[in-house]
C-alpha positions as CSV (number, residue, x, y, z in Angstrom):
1,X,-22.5,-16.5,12.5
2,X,-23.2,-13.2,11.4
3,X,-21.5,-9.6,11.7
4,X,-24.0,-6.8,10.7
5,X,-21.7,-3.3,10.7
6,X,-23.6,0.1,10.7
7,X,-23.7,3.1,11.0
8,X,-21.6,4.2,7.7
9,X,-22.4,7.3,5.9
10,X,-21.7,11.0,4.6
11,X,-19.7,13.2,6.9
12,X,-17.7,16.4,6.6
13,X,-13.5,16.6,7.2
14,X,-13.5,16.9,10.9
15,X,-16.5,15.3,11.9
16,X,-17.4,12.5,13.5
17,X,-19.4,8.9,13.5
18,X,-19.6,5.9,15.3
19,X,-20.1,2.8,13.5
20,X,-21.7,-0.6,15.7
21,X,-20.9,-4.5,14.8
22,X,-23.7,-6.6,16.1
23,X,-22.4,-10.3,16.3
24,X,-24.7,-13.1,16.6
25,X,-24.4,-16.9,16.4
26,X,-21.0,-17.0,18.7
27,X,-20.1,-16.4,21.9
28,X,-19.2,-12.6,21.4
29,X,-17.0,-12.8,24.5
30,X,-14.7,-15.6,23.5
31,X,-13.5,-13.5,20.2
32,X,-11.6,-10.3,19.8
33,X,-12.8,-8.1,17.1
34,X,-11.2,-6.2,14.5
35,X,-12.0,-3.5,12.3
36,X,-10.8,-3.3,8.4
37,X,-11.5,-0.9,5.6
38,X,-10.7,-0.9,2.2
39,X,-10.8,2.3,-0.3
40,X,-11.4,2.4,-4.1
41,X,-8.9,1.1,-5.6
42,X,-6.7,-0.1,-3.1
43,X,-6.5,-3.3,-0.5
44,X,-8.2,-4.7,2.7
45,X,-6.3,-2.7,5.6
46,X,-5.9,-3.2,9.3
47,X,-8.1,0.1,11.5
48,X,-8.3,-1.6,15.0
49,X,-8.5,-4.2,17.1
50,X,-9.7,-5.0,20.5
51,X,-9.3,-8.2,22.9
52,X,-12.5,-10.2,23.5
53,X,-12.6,-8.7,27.3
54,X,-11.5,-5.3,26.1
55,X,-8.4,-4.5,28.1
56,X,-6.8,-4.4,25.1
57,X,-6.6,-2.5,21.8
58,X,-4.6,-1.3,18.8
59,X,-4.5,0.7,16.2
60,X,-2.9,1.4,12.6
61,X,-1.1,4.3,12.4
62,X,-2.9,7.0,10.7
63,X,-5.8,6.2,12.9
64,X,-4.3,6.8,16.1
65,X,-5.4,9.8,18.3
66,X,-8.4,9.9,16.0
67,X,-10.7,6.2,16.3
68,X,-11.4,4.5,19.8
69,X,-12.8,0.7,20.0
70,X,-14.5,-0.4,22.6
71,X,-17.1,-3.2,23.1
72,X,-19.9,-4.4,24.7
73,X,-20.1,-7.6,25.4
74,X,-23.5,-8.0,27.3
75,X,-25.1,-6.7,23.7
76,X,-22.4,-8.7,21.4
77,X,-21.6,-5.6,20.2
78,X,-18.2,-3.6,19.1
79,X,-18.4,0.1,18.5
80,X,-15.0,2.4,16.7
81,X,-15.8,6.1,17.3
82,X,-14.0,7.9,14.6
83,X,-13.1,11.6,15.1
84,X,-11.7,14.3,13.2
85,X,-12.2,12.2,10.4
86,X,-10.2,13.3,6.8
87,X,-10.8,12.4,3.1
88,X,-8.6,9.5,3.2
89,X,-10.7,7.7,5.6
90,X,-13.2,7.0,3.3
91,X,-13.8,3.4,2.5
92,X,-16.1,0.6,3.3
93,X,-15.6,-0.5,6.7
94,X,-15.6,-4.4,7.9
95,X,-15.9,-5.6,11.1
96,X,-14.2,-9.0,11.7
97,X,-14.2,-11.7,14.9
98,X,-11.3,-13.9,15.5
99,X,-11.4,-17.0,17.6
100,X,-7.3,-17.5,18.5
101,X,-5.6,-14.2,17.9
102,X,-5.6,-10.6,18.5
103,X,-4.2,-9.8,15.6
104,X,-4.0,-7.1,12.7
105,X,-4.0,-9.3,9.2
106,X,-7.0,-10.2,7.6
107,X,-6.1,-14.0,7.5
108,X,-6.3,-14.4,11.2
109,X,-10.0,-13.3,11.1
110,X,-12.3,-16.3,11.1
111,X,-15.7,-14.4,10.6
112,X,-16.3,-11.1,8.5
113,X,-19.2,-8.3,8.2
114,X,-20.5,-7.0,4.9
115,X,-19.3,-3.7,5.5
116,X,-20.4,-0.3,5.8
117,X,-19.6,3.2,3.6
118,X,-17.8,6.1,5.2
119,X,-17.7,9.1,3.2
120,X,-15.9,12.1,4.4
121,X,-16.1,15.2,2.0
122,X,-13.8,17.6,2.1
């Protein structure tokens, strides 16, 4: 199985990016993915989640109002569009697939991504 996230890079406060997870080796439509980032300095956080048919999503907190998830399942693919993004959004962010659970800890996620780095300058 593998989980290759991109799209990651240098943005200003405000802006904007949309990051892709391309799965391969499962069967994309039987897992619901999540998305996770993690800051300097600080732990593995929960961003969103979305069910494997995509009627379904959530989102942490700060996030909300801000990042949509959505998915496409005929290109094993899961996209977060970020928006009005801040400073404290910046982190490496993981994309995850879970086989059982829609869920927003890291220990339900059965397959992880090696990550991608959002900067957003101030």
């Amino acid at each position: 199985v593998q989980l290759q996230a991109s799209g990651g890079g240098l943005v200003q406060a405000g802006g904007s990016l949309r990051l892709s997870c391309a799965a391969s080796g499962l069967t994309f439509s039987r897992y619901d993915m999540g998305w996770f980032r993690q800051a300097p300095g600080k732990e593995r956080e929960f961003v969103a989640a979305i069910s494997r048919g995509g009627g379904t999503t959530y989102y942490t907190n700060s996030v909300k109002g801000r990042f949509t998830i959505s998915r496409d399942n005929a290109k094993n693919t899961v996209y977060p569009q970020m928006n009005s993004l801040k400073p404290e959004d910046t982190a490496v962010y993981y994309c995850a697939a879970a086989r059982s659970l829609l869920g927003r800890q890291a220990k339900e996620y059965d397959y992880w991504g090696q990550g991608t780095l959002v900067t957003v300058s101030s």
